[in-house]
C-alpha positions as a Markdown table, in Angstrom:
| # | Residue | x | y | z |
|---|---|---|---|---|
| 1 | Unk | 116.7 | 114.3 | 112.2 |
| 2 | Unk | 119.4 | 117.2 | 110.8 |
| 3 | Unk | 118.7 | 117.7 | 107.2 |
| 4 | Unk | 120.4 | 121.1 | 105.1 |
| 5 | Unk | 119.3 | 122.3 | 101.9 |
| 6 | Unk | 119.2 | 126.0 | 101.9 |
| 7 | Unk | 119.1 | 128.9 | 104.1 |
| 8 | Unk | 115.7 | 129.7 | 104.6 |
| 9 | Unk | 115.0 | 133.1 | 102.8 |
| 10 | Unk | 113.6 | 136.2 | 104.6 |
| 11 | Unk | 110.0 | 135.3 | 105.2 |
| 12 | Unk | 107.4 | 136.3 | 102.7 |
| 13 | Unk | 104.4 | 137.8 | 103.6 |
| 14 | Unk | 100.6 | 137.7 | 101.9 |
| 15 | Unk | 99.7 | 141.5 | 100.9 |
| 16 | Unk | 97.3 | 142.2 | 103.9 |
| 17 | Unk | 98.5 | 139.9 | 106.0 |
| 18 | Unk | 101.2 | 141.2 | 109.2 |
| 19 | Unk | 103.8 | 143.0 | 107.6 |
| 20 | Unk | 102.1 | 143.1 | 104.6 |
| 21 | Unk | 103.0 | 144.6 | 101.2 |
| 22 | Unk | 105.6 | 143.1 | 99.8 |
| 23 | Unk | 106.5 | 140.2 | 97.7 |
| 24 | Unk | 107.4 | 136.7 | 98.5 |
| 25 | Unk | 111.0 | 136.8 | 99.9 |
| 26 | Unk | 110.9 | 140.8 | 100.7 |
| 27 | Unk | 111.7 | 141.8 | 104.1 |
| 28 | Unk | 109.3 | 141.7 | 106.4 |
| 29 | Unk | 108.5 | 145.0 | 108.5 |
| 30 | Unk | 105.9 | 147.4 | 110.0 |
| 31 | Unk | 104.6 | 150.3 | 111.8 |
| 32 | Unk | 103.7 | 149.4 | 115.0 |
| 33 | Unk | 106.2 | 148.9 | 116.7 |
| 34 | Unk | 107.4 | 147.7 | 120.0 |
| 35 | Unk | 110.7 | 146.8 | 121.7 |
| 36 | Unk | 112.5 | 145.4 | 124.7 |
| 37 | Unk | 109.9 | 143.8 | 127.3 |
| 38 | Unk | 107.1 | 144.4 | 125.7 |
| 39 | Unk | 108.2 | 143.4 | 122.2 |
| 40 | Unk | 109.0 | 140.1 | 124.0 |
| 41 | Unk | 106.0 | 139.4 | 126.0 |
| 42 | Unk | 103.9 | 139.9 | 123.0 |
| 43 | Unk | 106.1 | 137.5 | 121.0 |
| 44 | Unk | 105.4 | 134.7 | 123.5 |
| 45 | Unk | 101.6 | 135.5 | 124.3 |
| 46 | Unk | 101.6 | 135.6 | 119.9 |
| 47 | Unk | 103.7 | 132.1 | 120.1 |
| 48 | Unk | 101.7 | 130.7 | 122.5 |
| 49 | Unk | 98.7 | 131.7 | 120.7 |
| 50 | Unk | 99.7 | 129.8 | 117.7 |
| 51 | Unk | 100.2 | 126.5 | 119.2 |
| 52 | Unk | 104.0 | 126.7 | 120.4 |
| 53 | Unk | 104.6 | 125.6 | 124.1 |
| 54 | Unk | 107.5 | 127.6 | 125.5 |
| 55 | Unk | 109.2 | 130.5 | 123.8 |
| 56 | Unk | 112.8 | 131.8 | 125.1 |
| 57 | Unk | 115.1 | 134.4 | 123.7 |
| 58 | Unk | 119.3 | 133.8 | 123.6 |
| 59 | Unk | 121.8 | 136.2 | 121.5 |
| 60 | Unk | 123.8 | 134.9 | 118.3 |
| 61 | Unk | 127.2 | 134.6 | 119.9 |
| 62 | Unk | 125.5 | 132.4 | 123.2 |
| 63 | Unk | 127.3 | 129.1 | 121.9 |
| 64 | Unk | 130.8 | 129.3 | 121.3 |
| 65 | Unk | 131.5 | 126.0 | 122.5 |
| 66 | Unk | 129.5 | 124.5 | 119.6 |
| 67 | Unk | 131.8 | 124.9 | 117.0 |
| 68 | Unk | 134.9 | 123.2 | 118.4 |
| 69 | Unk | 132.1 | 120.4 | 119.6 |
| 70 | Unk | 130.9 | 119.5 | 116.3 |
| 71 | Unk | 134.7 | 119.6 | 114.8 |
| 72 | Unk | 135.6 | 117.0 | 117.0 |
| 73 | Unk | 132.1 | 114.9 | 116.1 |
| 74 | Unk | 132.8 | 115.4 | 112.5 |
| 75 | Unk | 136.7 | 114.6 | 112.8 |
| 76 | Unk | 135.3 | 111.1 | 114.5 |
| 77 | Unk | 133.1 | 110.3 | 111.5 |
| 78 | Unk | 130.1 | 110.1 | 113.5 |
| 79 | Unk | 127.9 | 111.9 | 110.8 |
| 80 | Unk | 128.6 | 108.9 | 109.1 |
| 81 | Unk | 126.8 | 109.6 | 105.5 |
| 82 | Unk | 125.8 | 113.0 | 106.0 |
| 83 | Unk | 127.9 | 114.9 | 104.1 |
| 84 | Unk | 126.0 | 118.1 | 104.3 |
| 85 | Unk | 127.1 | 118.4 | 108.2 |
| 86 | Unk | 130.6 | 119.0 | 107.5 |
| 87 | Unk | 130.0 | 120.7 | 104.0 |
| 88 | Unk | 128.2 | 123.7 | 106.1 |
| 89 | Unk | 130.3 | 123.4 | 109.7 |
| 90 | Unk | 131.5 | 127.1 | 109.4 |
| 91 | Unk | 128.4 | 128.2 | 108.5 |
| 92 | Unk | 126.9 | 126.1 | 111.1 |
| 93 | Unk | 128.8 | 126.8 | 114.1 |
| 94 | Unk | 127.4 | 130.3 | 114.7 |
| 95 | Unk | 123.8 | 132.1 | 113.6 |
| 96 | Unk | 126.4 | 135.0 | 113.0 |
| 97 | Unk | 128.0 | 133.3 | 110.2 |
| 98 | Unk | 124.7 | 132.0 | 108.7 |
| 99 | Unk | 122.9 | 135.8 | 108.7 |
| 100 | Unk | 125.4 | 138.4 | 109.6 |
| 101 | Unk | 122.4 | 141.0 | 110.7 |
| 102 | Unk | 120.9 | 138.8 | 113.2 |
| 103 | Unk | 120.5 | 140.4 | 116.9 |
| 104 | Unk | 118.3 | 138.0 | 118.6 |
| 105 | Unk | 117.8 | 134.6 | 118.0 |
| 106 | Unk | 114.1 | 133.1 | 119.4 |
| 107 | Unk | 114.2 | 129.8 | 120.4 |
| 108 | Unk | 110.8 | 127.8 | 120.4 |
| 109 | Unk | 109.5 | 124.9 | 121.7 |
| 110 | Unk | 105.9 | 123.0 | 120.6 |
| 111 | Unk | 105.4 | 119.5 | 122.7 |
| 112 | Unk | 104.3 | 116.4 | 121.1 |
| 113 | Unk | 104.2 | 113.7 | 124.2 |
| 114 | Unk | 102.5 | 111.0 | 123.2 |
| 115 | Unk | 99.4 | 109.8 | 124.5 |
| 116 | Unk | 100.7 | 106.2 | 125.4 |
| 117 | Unk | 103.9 | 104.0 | 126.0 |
| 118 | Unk | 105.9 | 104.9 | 122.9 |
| 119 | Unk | 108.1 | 101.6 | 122.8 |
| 120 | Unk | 104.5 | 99.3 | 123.7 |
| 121 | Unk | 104.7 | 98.1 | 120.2 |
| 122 | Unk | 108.7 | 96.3 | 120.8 |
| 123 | Unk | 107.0 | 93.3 | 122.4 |
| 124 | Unk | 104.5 | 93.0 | 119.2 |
| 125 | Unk | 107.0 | 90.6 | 116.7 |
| 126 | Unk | 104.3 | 91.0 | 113.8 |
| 127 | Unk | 104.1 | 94.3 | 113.9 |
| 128 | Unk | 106.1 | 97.5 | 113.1 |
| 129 | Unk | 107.4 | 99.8 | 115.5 |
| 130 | Unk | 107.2 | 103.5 | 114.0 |
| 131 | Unk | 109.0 | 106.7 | 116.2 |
| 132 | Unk | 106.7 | 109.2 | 117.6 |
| 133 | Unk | 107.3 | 112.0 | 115.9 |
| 134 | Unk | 106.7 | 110.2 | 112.4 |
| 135 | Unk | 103.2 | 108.9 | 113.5 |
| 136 | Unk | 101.0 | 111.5 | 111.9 |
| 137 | Unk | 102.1 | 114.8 | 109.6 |
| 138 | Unk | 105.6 | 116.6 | 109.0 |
| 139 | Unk | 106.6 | 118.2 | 111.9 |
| 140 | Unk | 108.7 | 120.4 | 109.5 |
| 141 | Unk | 105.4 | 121.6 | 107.7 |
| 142 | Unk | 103.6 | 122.3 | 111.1 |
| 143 | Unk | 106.2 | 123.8 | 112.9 |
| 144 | Unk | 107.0 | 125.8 | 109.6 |
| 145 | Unk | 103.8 | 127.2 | 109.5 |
| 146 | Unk | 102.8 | 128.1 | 112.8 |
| 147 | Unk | 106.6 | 129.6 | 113.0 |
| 148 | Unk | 106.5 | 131.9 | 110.0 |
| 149 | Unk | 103.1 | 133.5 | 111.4 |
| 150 | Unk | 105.1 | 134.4 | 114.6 |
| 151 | Unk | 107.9 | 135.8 | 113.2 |
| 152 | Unk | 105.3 | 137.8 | 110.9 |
| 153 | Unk | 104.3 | 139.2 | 114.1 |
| 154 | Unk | 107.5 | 140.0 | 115.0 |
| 155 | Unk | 108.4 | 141.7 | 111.7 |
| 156 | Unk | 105.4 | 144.1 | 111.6 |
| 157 | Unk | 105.5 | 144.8 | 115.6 |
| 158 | Unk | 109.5 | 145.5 | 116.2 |
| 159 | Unk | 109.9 | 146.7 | 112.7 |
| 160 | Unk | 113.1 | 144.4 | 111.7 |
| 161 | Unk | 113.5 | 141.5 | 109.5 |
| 162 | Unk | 113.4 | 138.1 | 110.1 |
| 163 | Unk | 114.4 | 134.6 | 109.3 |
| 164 | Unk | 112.8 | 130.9 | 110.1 |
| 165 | Unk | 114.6 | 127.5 | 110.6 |
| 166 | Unk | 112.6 | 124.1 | 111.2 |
| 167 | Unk | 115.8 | 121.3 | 110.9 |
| 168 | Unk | 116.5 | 122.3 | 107.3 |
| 169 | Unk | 119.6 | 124.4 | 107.2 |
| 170 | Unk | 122.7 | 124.7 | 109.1 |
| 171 | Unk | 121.5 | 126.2 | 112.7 |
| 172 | Unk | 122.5 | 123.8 | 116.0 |
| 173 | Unk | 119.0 | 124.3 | 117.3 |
| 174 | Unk | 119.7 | 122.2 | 120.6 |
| 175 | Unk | 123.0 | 124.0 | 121.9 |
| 176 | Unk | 120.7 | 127.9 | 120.6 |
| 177 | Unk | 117.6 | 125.9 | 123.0 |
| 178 | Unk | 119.9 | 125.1 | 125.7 |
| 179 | Unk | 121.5 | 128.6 | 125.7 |
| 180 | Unk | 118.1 | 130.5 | 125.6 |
| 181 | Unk | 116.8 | 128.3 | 128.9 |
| 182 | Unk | 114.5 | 125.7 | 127.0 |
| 183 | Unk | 116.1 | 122.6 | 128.3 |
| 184 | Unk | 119.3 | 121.0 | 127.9 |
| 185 | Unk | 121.0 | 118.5 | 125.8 |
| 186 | Unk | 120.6 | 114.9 | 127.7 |
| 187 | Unk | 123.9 | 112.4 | 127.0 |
| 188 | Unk | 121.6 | 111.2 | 124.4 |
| 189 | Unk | 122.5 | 114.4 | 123.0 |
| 190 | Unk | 118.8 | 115.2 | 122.7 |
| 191 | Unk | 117.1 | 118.4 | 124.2 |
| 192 | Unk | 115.7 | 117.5 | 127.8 |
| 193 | Unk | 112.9 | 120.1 | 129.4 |
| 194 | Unk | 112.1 | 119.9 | 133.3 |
| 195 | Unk | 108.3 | 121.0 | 131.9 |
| 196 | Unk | 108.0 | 118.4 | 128.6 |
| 197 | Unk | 110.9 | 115.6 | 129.2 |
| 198 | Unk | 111.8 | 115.0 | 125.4 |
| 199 | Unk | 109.4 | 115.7 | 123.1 |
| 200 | Unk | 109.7 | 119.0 | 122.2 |
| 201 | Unk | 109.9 | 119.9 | 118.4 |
| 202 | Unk | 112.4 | 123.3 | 118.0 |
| 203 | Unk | 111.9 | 125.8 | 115.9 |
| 204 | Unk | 114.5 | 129.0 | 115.2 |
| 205 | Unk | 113.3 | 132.6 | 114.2 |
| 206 | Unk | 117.0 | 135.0 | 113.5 |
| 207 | Unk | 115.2 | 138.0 | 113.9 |
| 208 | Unk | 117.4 | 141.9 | 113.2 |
| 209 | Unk | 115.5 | 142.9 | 116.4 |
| 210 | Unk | 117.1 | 143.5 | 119.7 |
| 211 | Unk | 114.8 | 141.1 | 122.6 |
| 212 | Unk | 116.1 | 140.9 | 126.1 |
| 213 | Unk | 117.9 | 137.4 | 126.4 |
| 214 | Unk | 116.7 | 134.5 | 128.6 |
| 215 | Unk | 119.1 | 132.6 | 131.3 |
| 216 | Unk | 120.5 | 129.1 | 129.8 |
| 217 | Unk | 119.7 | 126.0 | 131.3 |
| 218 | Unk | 121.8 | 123.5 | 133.5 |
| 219 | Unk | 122.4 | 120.2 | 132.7 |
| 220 | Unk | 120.0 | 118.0 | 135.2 |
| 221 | Unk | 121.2 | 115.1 | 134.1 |
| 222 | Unk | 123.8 | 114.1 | 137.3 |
| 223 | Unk | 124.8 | 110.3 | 137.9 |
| 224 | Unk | 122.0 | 108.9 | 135.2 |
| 225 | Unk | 123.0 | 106.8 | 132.4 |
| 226 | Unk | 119.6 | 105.1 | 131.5 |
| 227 | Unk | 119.3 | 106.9 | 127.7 |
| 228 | Unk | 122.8 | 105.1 | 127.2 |
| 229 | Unk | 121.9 | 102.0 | 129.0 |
| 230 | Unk | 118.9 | 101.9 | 127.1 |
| 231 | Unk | 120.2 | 102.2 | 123.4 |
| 232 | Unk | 119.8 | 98.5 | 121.5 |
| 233 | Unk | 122.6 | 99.1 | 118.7 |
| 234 | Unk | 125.2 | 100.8 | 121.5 |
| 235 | Unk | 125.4 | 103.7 | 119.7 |
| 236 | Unk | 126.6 | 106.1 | 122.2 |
| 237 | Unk | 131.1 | 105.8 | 123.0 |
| 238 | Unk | 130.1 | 108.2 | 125.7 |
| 239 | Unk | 128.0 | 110.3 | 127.6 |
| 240 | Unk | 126.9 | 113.1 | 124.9 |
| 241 | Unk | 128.4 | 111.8 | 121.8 |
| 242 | Unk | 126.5 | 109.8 | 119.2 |
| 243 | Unk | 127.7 | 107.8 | 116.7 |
| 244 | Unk | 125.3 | 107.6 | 114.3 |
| 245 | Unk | 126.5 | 104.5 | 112.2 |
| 246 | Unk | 125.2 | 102.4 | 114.9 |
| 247 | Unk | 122.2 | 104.8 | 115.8 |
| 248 | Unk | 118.7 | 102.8 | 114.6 |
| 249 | Unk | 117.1 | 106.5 | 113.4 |
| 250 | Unk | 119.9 | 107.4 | 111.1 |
| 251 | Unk | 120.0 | 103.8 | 109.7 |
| 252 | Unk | 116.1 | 103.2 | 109.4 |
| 253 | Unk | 116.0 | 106.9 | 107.8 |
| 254 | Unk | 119.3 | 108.4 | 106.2 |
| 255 | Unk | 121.0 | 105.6 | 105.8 |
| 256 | Unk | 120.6 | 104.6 | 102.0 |
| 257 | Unk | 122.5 | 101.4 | 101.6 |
| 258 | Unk | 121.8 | 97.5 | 103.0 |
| 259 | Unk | 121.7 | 98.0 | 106.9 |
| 260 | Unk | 124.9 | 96.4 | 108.5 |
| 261 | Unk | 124.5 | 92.7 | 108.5 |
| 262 | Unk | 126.1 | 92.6 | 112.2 |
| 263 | Unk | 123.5 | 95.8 | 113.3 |
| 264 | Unk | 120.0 | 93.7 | 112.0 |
| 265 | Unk | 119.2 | 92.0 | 114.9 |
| 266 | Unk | 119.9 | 94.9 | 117.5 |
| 267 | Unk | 116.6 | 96.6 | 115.3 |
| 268 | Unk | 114.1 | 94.5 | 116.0 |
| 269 | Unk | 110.7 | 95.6 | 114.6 |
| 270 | Unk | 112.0 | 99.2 | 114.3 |
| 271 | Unk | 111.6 | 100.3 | 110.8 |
| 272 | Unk | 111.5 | 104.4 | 110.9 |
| 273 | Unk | 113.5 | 105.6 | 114.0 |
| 274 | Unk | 114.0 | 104.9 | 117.2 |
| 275 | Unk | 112.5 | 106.4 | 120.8 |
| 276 | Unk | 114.1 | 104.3 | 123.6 |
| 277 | Unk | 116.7 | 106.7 | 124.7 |
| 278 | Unk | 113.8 | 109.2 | 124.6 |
| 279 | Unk | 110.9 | 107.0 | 126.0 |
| 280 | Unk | 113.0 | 106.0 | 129.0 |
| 281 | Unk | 114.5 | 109.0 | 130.8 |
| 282 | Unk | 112.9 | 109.8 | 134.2 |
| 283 | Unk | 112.1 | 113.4 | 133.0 |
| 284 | Unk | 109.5 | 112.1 | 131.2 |
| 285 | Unk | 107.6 | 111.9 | 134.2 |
| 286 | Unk | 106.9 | 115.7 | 134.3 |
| 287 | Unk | 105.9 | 115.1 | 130.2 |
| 288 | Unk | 102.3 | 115.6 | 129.2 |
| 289 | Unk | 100.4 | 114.7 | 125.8 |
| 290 | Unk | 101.1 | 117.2 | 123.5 |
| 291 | Unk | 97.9 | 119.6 | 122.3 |
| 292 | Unk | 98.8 | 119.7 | 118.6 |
| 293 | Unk | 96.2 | 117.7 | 116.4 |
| 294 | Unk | 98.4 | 117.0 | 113.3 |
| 295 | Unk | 100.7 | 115.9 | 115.5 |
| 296 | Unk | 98.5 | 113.4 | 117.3 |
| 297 | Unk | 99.7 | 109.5 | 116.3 |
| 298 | Unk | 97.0 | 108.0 | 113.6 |
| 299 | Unk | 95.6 | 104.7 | 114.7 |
| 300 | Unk | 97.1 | 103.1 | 111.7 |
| 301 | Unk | 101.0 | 104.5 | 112.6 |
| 302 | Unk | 100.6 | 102.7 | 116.0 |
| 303 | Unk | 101.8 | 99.2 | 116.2 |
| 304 | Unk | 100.9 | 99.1 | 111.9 |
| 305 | Unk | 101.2 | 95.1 | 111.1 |
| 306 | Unk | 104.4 | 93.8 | 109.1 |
| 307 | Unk | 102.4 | 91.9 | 106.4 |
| 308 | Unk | 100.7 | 95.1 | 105.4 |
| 309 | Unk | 103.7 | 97.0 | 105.3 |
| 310 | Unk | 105.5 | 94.5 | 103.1 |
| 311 | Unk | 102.6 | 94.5 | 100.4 |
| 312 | Unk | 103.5 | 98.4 | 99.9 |
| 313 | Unk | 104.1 | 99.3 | 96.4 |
| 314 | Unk | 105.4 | 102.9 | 95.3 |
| 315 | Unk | 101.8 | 104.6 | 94.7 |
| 316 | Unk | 100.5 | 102.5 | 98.0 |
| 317 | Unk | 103.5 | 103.7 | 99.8 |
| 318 | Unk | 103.0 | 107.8 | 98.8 |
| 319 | Unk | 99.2 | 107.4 | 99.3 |
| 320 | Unk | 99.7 | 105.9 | 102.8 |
| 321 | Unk | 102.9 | 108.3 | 104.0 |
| 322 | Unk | 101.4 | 111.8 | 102.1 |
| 323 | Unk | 102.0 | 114.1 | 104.7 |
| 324 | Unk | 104.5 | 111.9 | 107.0 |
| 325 | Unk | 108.1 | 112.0 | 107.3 |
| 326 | Unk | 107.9 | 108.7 | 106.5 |
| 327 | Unk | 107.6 | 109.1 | 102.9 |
| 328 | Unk | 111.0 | 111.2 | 102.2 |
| 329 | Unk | 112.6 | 108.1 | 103.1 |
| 330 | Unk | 111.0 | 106.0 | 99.7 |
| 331 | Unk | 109.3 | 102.8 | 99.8 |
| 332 | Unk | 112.5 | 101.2 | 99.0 |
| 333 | Unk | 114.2 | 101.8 | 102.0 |
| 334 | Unk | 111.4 | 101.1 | 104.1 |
| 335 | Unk | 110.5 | 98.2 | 102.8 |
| 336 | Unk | 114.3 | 98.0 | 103.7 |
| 337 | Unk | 113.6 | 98.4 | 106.7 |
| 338 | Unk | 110.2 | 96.3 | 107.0 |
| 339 | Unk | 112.2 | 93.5 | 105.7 |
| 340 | Unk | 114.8 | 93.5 | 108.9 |
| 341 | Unk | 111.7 | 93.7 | 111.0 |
| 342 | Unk | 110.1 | 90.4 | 109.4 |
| 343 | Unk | 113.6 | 89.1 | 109.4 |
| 344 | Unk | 113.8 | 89.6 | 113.8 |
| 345 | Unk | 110.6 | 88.9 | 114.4 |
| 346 | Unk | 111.2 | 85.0 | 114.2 |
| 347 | Unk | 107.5 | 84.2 | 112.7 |
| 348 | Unk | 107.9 | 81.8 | 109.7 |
| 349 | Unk | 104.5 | 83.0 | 108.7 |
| 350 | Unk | 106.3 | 86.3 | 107.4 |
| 351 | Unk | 108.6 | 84.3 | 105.1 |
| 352 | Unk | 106.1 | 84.5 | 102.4 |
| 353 | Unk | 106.1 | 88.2 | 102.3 |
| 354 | Unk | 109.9 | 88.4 | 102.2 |
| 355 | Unk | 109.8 | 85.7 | 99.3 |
| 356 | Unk | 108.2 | 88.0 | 97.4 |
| 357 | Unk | 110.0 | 90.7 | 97.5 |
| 358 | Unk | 113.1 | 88.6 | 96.5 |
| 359 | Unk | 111.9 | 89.8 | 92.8 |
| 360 | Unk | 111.3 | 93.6 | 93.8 |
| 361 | Unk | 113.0 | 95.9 | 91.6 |
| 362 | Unk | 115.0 | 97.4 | 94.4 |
| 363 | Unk | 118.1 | 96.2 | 95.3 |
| 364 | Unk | 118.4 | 97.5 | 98.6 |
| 365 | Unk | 114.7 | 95.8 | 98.7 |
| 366 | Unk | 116.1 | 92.4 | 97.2 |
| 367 | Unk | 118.7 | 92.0 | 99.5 |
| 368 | Unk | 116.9 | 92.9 | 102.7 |
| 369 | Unk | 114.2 | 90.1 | 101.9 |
| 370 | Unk | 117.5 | 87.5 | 101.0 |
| 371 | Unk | 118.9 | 88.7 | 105.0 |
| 372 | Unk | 115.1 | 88.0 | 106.1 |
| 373 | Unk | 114.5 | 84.8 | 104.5 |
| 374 | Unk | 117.3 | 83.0 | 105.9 |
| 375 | Unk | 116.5 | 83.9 | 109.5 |
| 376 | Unk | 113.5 | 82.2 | 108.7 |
| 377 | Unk | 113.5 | 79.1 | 107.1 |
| 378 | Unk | 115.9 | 76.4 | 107.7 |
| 379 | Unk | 118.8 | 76.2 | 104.9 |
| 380 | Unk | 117.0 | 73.1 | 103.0 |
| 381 | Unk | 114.1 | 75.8 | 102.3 |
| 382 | Unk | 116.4 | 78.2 | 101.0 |
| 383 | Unk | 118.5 | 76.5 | 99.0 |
| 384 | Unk | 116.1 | 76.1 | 96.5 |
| 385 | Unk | 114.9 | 79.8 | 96.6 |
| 386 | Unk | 118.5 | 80.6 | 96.1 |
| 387 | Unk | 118.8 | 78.3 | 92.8 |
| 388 | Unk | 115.8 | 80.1 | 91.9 |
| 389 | Unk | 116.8 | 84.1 | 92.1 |
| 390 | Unk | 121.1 | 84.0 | 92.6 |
| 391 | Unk | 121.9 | 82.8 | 89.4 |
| 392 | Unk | 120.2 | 85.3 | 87.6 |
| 393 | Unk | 121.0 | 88.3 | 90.4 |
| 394 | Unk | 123.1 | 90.9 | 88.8 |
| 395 | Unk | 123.7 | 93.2 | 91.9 |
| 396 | Unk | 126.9 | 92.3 | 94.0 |
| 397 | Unk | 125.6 | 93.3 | 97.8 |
| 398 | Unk | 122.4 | 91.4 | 96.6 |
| 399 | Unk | 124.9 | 88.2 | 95.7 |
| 400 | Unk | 126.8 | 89.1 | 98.8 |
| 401 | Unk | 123.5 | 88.6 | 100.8 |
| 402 | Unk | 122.9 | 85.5 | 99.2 |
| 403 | Unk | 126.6 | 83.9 | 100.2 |
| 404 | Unk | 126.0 | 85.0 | 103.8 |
| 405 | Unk | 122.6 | 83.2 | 103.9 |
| 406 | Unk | 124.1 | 80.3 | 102.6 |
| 407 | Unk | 127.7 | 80.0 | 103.8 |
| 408 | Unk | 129.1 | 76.7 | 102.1 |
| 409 | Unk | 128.7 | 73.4 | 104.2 |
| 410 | Unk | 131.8 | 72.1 | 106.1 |
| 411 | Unk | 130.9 | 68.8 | 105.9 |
| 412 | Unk | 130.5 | 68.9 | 102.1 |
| 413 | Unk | 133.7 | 70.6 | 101.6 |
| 414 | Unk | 135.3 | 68.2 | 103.5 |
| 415 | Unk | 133.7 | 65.4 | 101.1 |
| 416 | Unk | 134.2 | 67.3 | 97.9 |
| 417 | Unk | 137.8 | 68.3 | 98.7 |
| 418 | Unk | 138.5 | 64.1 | 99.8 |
| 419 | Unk | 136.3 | 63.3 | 96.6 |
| 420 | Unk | 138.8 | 61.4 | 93.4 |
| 421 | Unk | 139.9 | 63.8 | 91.1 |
């Protein structure tokens, strides 16, 4: 998912460690040095060393076509809420206007296939339905990590300075992958690989240090269209564009308002992204379970059951998600989220956990459980739930909710409107 904040600062370095000897956010550099082939080959046998699963090399001017792409994504308000990707569009559309010193920009790859059918869970109504990449820590934080060790090798080996992006600040890391040979963008617009399908996590090093550039990748995608078949909310217009006010992972995740009314039911127990343009592409079938133990899914993030999910308060919430990506989103919006699942799932069972939460603090939280409720129990149950909460409801999109669940009665319209003055 594309987040900004800042841009990452030149990597500190412990005193003692590679490149050593000087304070947090100092340059990083060193003595022995190497360059050209064998800079590189060491970089990837360093890389690989530390966990990452292909390495690949491009140059900072390798995507000009990116630029004039994401103007005409931004221009069709696909980015929907996110603000930040047209607030930093000039700095995004080349690594040259982000860090004017880079030479060399190091593309790397570390796969986290998972172990099993990602989208098994769909078919399980009472239960949640949580993305692969969220089912265990933050990718950011192991990537991160494991990426500012390399590029301290690089610093204190070829003697130049460095910078490290994991999906927080304005670098297109999937054109930079495509360009430096590590896959391509699919029409899902997500980065394919012949060797790991799509699960590959990128990571960025800018680096002042001249490498020898790897051949770009092809697209292999040719006559296929089963990532856009395959999409429940249609959220792609056409091949290689996303609109992400229908897309389930921007609504389950950025998304900070009530969830389209007309978009609920396409969700179904999806409540924290979405894999199916991923899970069914036939590159998969070269895919393989990825090696990285934090990244592994915890038993408790597969197929986790609704009713637990919806008992989730805010301390329950951080204790359960410390770690996961999961948790940046806030137990409100999950239980958002959680709500719309219970909602879809068609099990009148759930409707006491959605009653519930008609009194949460949350809004967003209110609301959802009002949505849920009524595709639940029959209108005589509501009514009185409504009588109970509406009158003394003070939000207006929770109000709204609660005159869509209960849209007046024709017939008693009719009779009131024929009634004696």
């Amino acid at each position: 998912m594309v987040r900004t904040h800042q841009v990452e600062a030149v990597l500190p370095v412990p005193v003692g460690g590679p490149g050593g000897g000087h304070g947090a956010g100092g340059p990083l550099r060193g003595s022995g040095l190497l360059s050209g082939e064998a800079l590189k080959r060491a970089l990837v046998a360093r890389a690989l060393k530390e966990g990452f699963d292909v390495v690949r090399v491009t140059t900072p001017d390798a995507i000009p076509e990116a630029s004039p792409r994401l103007a005409a994504w931004l221009a069709a308000e696909h980015h929907a809420s996110m603000l930040w990707m047209a607030e930093t569009a000039e700095r995004r559309a080349s690594p040259r206007a982000l860090w004017s010193e880079v030479r060399s920009v190091v593309v790397l790859g570390m796969n986290y296939g998972p172990a099993s059918d990602p989208l098994a869970s769909l078919s399980m109504k009472d239960r949640a339905t949580i993305s692969v990449y969220a089912r265990n820590r933050d990718y950011h934080d192991v990537v991160k990590g494991k990426l500012k060790q390399v590029a301290g090798f690089l610093a204190s080996t070829a003697g130049g300075d460095v910078k490290v992006f994991v999906d927080t600040a304005p670098v297109m890391e999937k054109p930079l992958a495509q360009a430096a040979g590590l896959g391509w963008q699919g029409k899902h617009t997500v980065l394919l690989s012949r060797d790991f399908g799509n699960w590959l996590f990128l990571g960025v090093i800018f680096t002042t240090a001249a490498l020898p550039a790897d051949a770009p990748e092809v697209d292999h995608c040719g006559s296929c269209r089963r990532c856009l078949a395959a999409c429940p909310t249609n959220a792609f217009p056409a091949p290689y564009q996303l609109d992400s006010r229908r897309c389930i992972s921007y609504l389950t995740i950025e998304h900070k308002g009530p969830i389209p009314r007309e978009l609920r039911p396409l969700m179904g127990n999806r409540v924290f992204g979405c894999d199916d343009c991923l899970a069914v592409c036939p590159w998969n079938k070269f895919a393989r379970e990825g090696r990285e133990a934090k990244l592994a899914a915890r038993e408790d993030l597969v197929a986790p059951p609704l009713v637990e999910l919806a008992r989730l308060d805010d301390a329950a919430f951080r204790a359960r998600f410390a770690g996961s990506p999961i948790k940046r989103t806030g137990r409100d919006r999950f239980l958002r989220n959680v709500l719309v699942a219970i909602g879809n799932s068609g099990d009148a069972r759930l409707a006491p956990e959605a009653e519930r939460l008609l009194a949460d603090p949350a809004p967003v939280v209110r609301g959802a459980a009002v949505w849920a409720l009524a595709q639940l129990l029959p209108r005589e149950a509501l009514e009185p739930l409504a009588s109970a909460h509406a009158p003394g409801e003070t939000d207006a999109e929770v109000l709204a909710e609660w005159r869509a669940a209960l849209p007046p009665d024709p017939i008693v319209s009719l009779r009131q409107e024929g009634a004696p003055a």
